[in-house]
C-alpha positions as CSV (number, residue, x, y, z in Angstrom):
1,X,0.0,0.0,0.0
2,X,1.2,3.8,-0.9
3,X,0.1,6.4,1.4
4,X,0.3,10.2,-0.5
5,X,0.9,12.8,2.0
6,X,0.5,16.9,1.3
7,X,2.4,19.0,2.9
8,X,2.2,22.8,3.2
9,X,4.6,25.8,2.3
10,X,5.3,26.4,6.5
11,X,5.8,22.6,7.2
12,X,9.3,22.2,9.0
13,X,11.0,18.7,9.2
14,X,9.6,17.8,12.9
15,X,6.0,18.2,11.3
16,X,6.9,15.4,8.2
17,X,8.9,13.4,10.7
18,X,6.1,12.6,13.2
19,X,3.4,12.0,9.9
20,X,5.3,10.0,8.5
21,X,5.6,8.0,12.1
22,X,1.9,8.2,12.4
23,X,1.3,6.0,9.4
24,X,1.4,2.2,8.8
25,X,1.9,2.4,4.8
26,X,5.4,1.2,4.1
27,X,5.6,3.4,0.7
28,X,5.3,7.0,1.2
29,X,5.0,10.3,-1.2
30,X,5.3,13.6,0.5
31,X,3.7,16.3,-1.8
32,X,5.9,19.4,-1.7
33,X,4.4,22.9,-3.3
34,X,6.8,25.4,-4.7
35,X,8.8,27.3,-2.2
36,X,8.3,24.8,0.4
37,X,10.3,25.3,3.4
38,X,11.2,21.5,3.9
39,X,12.9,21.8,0.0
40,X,15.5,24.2,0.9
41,X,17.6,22.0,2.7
42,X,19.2,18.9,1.8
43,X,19.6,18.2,5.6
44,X,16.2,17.6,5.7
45,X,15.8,15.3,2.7
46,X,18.4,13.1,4.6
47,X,16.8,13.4,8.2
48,X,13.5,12.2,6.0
49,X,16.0,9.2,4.3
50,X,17.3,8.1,7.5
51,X,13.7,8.4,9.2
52,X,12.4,6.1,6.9
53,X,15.1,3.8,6.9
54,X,14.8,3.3,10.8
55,X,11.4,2.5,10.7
56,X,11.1,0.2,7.4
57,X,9.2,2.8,5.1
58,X,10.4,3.9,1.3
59,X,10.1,7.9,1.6
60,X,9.0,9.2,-2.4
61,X,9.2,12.7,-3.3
62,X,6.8,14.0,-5.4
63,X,6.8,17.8,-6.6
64,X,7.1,19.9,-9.6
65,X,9.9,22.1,-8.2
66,X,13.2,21.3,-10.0
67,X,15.8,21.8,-7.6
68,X,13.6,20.5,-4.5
69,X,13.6,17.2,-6.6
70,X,17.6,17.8,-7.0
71,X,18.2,18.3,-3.5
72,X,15.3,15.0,-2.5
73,X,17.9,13.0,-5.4
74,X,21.2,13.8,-3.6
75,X,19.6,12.6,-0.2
76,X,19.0,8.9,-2.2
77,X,15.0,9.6,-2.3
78,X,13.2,9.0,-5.4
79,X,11.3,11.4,-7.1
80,X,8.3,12.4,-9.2
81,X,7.4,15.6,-11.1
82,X,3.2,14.6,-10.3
83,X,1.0,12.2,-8.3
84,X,0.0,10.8,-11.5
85,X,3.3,9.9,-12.4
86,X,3.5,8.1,-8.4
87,X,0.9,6.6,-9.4
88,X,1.7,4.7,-13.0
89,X,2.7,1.6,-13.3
90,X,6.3,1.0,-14.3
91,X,6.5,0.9,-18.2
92,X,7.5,-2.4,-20.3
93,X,10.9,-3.3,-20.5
94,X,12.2,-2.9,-24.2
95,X,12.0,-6.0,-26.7
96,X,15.7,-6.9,-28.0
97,X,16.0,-6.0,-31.6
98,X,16.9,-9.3,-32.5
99,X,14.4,-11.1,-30.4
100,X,12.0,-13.1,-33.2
101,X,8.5,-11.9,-33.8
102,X,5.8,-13.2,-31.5
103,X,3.8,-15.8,-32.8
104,X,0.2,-15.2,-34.3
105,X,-2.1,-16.5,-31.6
106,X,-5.0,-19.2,-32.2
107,X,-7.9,-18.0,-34.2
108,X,-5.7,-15.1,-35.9
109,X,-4.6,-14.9,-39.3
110,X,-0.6,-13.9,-40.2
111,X,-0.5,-10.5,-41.8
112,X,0.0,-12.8,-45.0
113,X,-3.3,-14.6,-45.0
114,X,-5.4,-11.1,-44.2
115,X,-4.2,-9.3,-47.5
116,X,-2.2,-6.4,-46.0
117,X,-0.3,-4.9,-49.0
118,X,3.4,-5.8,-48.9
119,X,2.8,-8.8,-47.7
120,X,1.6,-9.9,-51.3
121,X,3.7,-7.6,-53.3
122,X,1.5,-4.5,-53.7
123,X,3.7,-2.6,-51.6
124,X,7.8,-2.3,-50.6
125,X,8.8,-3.4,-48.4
126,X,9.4,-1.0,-45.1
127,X,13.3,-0.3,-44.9
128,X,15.3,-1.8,-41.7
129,X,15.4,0.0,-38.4
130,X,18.6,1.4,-37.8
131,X,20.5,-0.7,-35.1
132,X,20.5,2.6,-32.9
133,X,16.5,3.1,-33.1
134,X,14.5,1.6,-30.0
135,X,12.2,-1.3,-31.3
136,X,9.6,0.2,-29.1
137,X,8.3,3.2,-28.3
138,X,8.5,4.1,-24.2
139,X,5.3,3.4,-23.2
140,X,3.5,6.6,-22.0
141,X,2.7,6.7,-18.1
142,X,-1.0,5.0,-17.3
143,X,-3.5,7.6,-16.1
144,X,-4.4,7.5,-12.7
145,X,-6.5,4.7,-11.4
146,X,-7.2,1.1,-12.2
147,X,-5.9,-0.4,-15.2
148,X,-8.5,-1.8,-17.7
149,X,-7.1,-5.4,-18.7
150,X,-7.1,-6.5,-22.3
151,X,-9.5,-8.9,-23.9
152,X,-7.4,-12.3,-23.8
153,X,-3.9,-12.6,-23.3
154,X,-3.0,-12.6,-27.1
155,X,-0.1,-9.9,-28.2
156,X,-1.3,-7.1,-30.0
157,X,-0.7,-7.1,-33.8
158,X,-0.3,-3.8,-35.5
159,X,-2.0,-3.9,-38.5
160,X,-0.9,-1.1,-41.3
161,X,-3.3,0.9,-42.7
162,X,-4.9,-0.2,-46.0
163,X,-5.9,2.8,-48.0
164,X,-9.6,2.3,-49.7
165,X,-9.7,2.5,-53.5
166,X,-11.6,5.7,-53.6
167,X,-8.7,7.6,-52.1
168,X,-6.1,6.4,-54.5
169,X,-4.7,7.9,-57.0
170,X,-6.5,7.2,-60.7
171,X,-4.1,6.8,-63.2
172,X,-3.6,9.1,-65.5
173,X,-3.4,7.9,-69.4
174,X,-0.5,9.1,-71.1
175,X,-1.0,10.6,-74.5
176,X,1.8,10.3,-77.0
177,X,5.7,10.6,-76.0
178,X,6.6,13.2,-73.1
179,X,9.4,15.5,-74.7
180,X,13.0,15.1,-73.1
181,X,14.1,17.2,-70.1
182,X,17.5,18.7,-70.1
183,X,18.5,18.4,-66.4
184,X,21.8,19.0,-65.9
185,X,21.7,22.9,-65.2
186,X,19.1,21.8,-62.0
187,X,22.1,19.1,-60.9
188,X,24.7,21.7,-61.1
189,X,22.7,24.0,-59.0
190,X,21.8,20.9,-56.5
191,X,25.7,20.0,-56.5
192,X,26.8,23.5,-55.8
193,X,24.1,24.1,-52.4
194,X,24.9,20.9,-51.3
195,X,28.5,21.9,-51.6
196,X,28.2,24.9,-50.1
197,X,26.1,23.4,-47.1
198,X,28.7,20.7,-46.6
199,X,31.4,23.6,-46.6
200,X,30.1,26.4,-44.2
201,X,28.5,23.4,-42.0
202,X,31.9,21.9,-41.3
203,X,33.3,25.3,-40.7
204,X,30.6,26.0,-38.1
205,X,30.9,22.7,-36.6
206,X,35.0,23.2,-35.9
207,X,34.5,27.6,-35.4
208,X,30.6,28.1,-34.3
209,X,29.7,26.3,-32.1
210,X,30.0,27.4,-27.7
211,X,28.4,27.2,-24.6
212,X,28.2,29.5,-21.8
213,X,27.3,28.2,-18.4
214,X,26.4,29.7,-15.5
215,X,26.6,27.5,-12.2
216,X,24.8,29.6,-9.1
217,X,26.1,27.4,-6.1
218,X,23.6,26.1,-4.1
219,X,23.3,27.4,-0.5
220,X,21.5,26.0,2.6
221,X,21.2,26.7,5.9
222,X,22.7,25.3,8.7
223,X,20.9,24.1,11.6
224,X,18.8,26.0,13.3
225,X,20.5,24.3,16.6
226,X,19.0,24.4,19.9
227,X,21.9,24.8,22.6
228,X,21.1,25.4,26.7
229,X,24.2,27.2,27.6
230,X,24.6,26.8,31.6
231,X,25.9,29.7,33.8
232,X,27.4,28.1,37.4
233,X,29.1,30.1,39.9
234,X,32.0,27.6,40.4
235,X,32.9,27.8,36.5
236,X,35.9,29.9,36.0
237,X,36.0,29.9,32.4
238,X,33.8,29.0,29.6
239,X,33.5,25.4,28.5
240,X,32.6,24.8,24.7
241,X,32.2,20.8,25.3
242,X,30.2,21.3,27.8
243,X,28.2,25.0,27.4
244,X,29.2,26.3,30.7
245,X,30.0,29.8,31.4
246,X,31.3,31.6,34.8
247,X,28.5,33.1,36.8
248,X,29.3,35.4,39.5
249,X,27.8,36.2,43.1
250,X,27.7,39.8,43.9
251,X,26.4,41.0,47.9
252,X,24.8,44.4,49.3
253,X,24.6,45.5,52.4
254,X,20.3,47.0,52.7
255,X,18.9,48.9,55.9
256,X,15.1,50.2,56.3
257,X,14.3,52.4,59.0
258,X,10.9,54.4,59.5
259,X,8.9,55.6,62.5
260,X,5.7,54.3,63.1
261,X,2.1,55.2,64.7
262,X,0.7,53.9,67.0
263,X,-2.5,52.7,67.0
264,X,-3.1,50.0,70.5
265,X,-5.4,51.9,72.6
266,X,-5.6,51.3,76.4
267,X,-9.0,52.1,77.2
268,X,-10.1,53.3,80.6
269,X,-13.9,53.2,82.2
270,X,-16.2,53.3,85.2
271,X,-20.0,53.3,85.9
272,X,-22.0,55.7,86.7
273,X,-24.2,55.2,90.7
274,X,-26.8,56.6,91.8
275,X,-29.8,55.8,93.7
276,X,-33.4,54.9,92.9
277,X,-36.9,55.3,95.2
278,X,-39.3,52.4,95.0
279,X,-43.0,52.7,95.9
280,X,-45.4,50.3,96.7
281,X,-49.2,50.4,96.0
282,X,-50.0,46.9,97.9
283,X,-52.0,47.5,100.8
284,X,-52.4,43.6,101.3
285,X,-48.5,43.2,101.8
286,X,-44.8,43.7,101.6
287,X,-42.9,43.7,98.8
288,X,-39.2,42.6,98.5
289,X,-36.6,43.3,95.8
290,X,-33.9,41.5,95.2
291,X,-30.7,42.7,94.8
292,X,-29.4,43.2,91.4
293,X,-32.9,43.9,90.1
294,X,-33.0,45.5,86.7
295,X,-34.5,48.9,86.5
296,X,-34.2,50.9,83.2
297,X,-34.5,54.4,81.5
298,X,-37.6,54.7,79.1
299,X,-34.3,54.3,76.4
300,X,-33.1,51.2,77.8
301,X,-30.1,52.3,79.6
302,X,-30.1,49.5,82.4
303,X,-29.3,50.0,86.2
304,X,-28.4,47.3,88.7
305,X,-29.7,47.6,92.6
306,X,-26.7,47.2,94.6
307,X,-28.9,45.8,98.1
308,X,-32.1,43.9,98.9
309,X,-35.2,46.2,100.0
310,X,-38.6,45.0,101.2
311,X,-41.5,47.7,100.7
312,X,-43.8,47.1,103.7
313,X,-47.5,47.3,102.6
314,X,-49.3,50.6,101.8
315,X,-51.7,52.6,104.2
316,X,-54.9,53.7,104.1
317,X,-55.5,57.0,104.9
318,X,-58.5,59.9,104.6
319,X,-57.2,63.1,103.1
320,X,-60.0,66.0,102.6
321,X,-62.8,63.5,103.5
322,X,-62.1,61.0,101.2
323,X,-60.0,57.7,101.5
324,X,-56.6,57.8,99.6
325,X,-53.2,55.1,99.4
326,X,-50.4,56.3,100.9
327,X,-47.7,54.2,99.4
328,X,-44.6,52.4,101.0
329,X,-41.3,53.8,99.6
330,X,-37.6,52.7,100.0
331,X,-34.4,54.1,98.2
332,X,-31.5,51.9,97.0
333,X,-28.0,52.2,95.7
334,X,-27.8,51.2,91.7
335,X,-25.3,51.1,89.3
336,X,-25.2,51.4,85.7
337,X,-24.7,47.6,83.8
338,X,-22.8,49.1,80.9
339,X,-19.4,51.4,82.3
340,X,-19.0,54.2,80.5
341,X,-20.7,57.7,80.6
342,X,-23.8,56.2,79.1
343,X,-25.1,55.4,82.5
344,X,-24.9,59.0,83.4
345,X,-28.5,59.9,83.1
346,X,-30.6,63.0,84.4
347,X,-33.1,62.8,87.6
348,X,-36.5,60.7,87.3
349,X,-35.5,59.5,83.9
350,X,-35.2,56.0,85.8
351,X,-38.5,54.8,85.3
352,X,-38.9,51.2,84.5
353,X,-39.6,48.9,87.3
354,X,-37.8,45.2,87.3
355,X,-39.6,42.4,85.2
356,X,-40.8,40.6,87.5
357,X,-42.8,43.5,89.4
358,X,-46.4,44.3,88.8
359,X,-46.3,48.6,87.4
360,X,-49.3,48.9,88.7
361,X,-48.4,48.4,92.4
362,X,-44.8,49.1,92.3
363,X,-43.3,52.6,91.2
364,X,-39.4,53.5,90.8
365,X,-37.4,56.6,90.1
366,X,-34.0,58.4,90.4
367,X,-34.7,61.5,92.4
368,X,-31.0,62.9,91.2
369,X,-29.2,62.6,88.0
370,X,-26.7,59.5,88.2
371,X,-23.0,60.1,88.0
372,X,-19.2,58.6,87.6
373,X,-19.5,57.2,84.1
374,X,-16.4,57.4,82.8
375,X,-14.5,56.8,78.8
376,X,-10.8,57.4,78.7
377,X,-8.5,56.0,75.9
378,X,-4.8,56.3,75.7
379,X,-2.7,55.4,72.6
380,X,-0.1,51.9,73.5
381,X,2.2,50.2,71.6
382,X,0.7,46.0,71.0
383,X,1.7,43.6,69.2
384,X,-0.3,44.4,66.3
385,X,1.7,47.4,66.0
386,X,4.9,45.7,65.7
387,X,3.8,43.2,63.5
388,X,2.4,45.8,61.3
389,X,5.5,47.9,61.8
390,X,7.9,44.5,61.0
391,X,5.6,43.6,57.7
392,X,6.3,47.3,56.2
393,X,10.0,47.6,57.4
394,X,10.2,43.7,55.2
395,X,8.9,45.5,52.4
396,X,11.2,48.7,52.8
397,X,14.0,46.3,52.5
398,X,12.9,44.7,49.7
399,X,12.6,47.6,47.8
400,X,16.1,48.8,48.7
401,X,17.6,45.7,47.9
402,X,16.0,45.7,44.1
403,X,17.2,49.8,44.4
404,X,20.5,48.4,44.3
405,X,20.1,46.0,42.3
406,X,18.6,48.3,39.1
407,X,21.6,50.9,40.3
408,X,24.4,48.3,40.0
409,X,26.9,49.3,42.4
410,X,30.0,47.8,42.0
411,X,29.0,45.4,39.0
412,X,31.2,45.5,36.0
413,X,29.9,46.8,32.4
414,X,28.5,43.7,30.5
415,X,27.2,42.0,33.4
416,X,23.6,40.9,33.7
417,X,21.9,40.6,37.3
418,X,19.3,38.0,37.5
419,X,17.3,39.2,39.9
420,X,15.5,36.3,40.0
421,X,18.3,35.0,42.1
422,X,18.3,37.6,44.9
423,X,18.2,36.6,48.2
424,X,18.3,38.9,51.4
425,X,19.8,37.4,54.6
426,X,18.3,37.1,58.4
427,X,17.0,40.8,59.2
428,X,18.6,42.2,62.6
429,X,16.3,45.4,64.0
430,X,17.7,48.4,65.7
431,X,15.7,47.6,68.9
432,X,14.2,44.5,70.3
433,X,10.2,44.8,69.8
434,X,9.2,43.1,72.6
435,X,10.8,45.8,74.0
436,X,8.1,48.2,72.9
437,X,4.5,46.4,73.5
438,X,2.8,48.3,76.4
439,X,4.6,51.2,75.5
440,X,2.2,54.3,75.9
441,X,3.2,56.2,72.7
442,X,1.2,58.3,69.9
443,X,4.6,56.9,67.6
444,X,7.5,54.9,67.8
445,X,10.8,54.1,65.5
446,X,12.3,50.6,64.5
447,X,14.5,49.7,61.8
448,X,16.4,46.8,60.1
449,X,19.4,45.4,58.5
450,X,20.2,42.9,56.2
451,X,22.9,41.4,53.3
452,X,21.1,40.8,49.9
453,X,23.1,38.6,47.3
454,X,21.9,38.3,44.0
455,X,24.1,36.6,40.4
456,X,25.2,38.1,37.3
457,X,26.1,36.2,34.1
458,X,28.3,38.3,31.0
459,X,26.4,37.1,28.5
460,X,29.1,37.5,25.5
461,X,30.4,34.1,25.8
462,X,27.1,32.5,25.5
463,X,27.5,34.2,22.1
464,X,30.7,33.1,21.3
465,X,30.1,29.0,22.1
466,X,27.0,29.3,20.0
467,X,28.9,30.7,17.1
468,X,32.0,28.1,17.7
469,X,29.0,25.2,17.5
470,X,27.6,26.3,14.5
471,X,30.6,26.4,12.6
472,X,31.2,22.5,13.8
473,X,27.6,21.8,11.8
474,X,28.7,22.7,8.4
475,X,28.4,19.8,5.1
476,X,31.4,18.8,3.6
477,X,31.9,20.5,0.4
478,X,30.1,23.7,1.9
479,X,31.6,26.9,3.4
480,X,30.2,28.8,6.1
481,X,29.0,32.2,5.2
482,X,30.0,34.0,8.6
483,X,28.0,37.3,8.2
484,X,25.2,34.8,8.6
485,X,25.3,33.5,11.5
486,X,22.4,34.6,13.8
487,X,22.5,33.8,17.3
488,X,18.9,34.3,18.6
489,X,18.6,33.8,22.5
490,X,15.6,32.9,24.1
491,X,14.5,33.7,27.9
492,X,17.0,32.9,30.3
493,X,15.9,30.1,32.9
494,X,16.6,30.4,36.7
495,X,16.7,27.2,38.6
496,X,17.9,28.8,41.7
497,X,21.7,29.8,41.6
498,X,22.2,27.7,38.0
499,X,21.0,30.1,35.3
500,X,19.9,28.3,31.3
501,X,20.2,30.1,28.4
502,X,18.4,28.8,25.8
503,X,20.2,29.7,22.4
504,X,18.8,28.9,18.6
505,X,21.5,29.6,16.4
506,X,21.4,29.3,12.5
507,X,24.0,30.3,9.2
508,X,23.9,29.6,5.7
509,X,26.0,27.9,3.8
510,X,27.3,27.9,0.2
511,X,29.1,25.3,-1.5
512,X,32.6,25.0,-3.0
513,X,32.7,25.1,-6.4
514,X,35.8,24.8,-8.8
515,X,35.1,26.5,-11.4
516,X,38.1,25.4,-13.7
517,X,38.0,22.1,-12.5
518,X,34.1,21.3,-13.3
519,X,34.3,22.7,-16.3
520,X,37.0,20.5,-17.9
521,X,34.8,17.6,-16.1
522,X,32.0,18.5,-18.2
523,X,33.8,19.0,-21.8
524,X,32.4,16.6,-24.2
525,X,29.6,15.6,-22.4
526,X,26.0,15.9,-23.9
527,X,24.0,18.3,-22.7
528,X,22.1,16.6,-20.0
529,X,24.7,14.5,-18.7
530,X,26.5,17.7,-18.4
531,X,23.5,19.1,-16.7
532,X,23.3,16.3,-14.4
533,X,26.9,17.0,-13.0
534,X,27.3,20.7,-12.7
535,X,22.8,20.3,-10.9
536,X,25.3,18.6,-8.0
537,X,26.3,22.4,-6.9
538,X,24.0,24.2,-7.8
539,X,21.4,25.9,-9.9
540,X,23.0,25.5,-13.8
541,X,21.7,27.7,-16.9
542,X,24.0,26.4,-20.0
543,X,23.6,28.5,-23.4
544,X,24.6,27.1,-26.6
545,X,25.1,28.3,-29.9
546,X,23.7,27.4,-32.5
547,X,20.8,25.9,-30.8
548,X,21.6,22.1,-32.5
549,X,24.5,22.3,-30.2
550,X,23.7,18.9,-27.9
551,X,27.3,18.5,-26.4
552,X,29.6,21.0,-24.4
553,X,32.5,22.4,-26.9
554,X,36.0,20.3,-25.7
555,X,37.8,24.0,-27.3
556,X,39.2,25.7,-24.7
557,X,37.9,29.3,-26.1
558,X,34.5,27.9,-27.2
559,X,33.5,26.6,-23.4
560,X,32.9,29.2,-20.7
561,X,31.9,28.6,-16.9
562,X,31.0,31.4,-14.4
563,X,30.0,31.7,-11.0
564,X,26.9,33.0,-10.1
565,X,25.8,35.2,-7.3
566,X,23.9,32.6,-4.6
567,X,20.3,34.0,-3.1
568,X,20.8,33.3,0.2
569,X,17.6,33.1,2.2
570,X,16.3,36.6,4.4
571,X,17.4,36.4,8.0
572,X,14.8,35.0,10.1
573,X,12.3,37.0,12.1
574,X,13.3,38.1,16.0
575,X,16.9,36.8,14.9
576,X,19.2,39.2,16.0
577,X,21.2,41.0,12.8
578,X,24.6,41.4,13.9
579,X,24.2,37.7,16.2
580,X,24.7,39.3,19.8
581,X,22.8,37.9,22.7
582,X,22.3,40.5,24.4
């Protein structure tokens, strides 16, 4: 089974690779477009080779792209110009010229026996092939999809075509003698052209004929290659087998100090006294009240008796003729439930007898204004106020430390500081806090010290081992074009004190080409073997005059070869021009 994959313009290697993983077929055709990135390396043809090779699979190219087919070639992959052409059976292998003619099959008539002129006499016979002339025609490639199978398994015959008698020529009677022609001044004039042809056509074979070819070499590009370059603190210098660079721990010496408020309150409060008159309406009998009975202000500011009174029963007595109650009274001490100057409250504004007592027969009022509620708040250090102080002093620091960091004090030029890596030692403050709590203060100061250490990498040898590694990557047969090179770094990764740079670096390359040296190579040669050798460095144009020119001139004057001008491919995008991490 043949699988026939299509690939984009954008498709990079890593893409083909894993589809070509993902299938089962063991014959494969990847279907490049023109100007597809995979085609402009020959890197990439072999990765694809060796791919297919490890996993059992025959990799075909198929595209209409003439160098991406050059390039597929050199990498040992076979090639197509469409799918149709994938897709057609193989064509017949050529029939000797001396093998005998196949034999007429059963049921069919020699070419004899059907009357086909020359095989009677009625027409010459056709004159021998040259030896040189293929018996057979190349069979043309089978269109795509099933082939239709012939009738039986006879050979064909061909049959020559038998031209009707209507379409011949009547003859045409001849009347009397035909007068003589005098032809030798036509011969003369025949001799003398052909002569003359013969003449100036060996003069232009030996003088005219030249060829001028252009051989553009063929560039690629090199890599890209994915480095991690490692910075450590105990590397000294840098190490191309391994990608290490130094990396260097620099220290600063941070303080914070600040005053701060305070906001602990120490809150002072007393209750407010006074003393409350109950009277009793029961004539029947006493009344007792227990102490720490609730009486309270129309408002509902409570007041606690302080004693136990008992309110002996009421009198009777007869006041302008007519019979009235005189009420039992008794005073008691109170005092307000809630401290504070809310229990200071004006006189008979104490009103509301105890739940358990009947209003009706028991009264109660302050005759005077209670008094001694007291509110008094004075600010004192706590511990929230250290640990508020401590939290913003942190945070000073902090800020200092990356202060010094951004200023650089004392780092040499071309250093980078990772801050990433900072680190601030143990904090020392000026005074001990516990020190403080209790303190009665509207303010106080406290301060802190610390050492901060933090690593810096140079960056330019990074640079350097990337170039040195791409210049290791380079084809044989290729030179490196140096003002290529890009060195693109990526974002550096911390892993605490070790510091990764990732690094894609890419160049082109353009190969060697002898100029002197290929074209003696190529002297005498027909015009597509020719072709075929000089295709091997590049893109080839070869003009020759006159056009019937099919071989390269073996003169030395009559054969030219230059060097083209390469097209090396735009820098990539993001890659830095000049190749300096920076």
């Amino acid at each position: 089974m043949a699988a026939i994959v299509y690939l984009d313009v954008d498709d990079e290697i890593t893409s083909a690779a894993a589809r070509i993983r993902a299938l089962e077929d063991e014959r494969i055709a990847l279907v490049l477009p023109l100007g597809s990135r995979l085609a402009t390396s020959r890197i990439n043809f072999r990765l694809l080779a060796r791919e297919a090779e490890a996993r059992g699979k025959r990799i075909e190219v198929i595209t209409n792209d003439a160098s991406a087919r050059a390039l597929a070639a050199s990498a040992g992959l076979p090639t197509h110009l469409s799918v149709a052409a994938f897709e057609a059976p193989p064509p017949p292998a050529p029939v000797p010229s001396d093998a005998p003619p196949p034999a007429a099959p059963p049921g069919r008539l020699p070419t004899e026996e059907l009357g086909v002129p020359g095989a009677i006499g009625e027409q010459p016979a056709p004159a021998p092939r040259p030896r040189s002339e293929p018996r057979f025609a190349p069979a043309r490639p089978a269109p795509a999809g099933p082939a239709q199978p012939p009738d039986d398994d006879s050979p064909t015959l061909a049959m020559p075509v038998i031209r009707p008698p209507a379409q011949q020529r009547p003859a045409v009677p001849q009347v009397g003698r035909r007068p003589p022609v005098r032809r030798w001044p036509i011969v003369a004039a025949a001799a003398l052209v052909i002569g003359l042809i013969v003449v100036l056509g060996g003069a232009g074979f030996v003088l005219l004929p030249s060829a001028e070819i252009v051989v553009t070499p063929a560039s690629d590009s090199v890599g890209p290659l994915e480095l991690n370059v490692t910075a450590q603190s105990g590397v000294t210098q840098p190490d191309p087998v391994n990608l290490l660079v130094p990396a260097t721990r620099f220290t600063f010496d941070v303080a914070a100090t600040d005053t701060f408020p305070t906001t602990g309150i120490r809150v002072d409060e007393t209750a407010a006294t006074g003393e409350v008159t109950f009277s009793s309406l029961n004539t029947g009998s006493s009344n007792t009240i227990d102490r720490g009975a609730i009486v309270e202000t129309q408002s509902g500011i409570e007041f606690r008796t302080l004693a136990e009174i008992t309110l002996p029963p009421a009198e009777i007595g007869i006041v302008d003729g007519e019979f009235v109650v005189i009420p039992s009274t008794e005073k008691v001490a109170i005092e307000a439930v809630a401290i504070g100057v809310g229990g200071n409250v004006p006189a008979n504004s104490i009103v509301v007898v105890p739940k358990e007592e009947n209003p009706k027969r028991t009264t109660v009022t302050n005759d005077n204004a209670t008094a001694g509620g007291s509110h008094t708040e004075t600010k004192q250090v706590q511990q929230a106020d250290i640990d508020a102080a401590m939290g913003a002093l942190d945070a000073a620091l902090a800020a200092e430390f990356e202060r010094q960091i951004a200023d650089r004090s004392g780092v040499p030029e071309g250093t980078t500081l990772f801050p990433e890596t900072r680190s601030l030692g143990t904090a020392t403050p000026s005074v001990d806090p516990a020190t403080l709590i209790g303190t009665d203060a509207d303010e106080f100061a406290l301060g802190l010290t610390a050492q901060g250490v933090v690593i810096g990498v140079n960056p330019g040898p990074v640079d350097t081992l990337a170039r040195a590694r791409i210049r290791t990557a380079v084809d044989d047969g290729f030179r490196l074009v140096e003002d290529s090179i890009e060195v693109a770094p990526g974002t550096p990764i911390v892993a605490g004190s070790i510091i990764t740079f990732p690094v894609t670096v890419r160049a082109l390359e353009v190969r060697i080409v002898d100029a002197a040296a290929l074209l003696e190579r190529v002297r005498g040669l027909g015009l597509p073997q020719a072709r075929t050798i000089l295709e091997g460095y590049g893109t080839v144009t070869i003009d020759v005059w006159p056009d019937w020119v099919t071989t390269i001139p073996t003169l030395e004057s009559r054969a030219t070869i230059s060097l083209g001008t390469p097209t090396l491919p735009s820098p990539s995008p993001g890659a830095a021009a000049a190749g300096v991490v920076p």
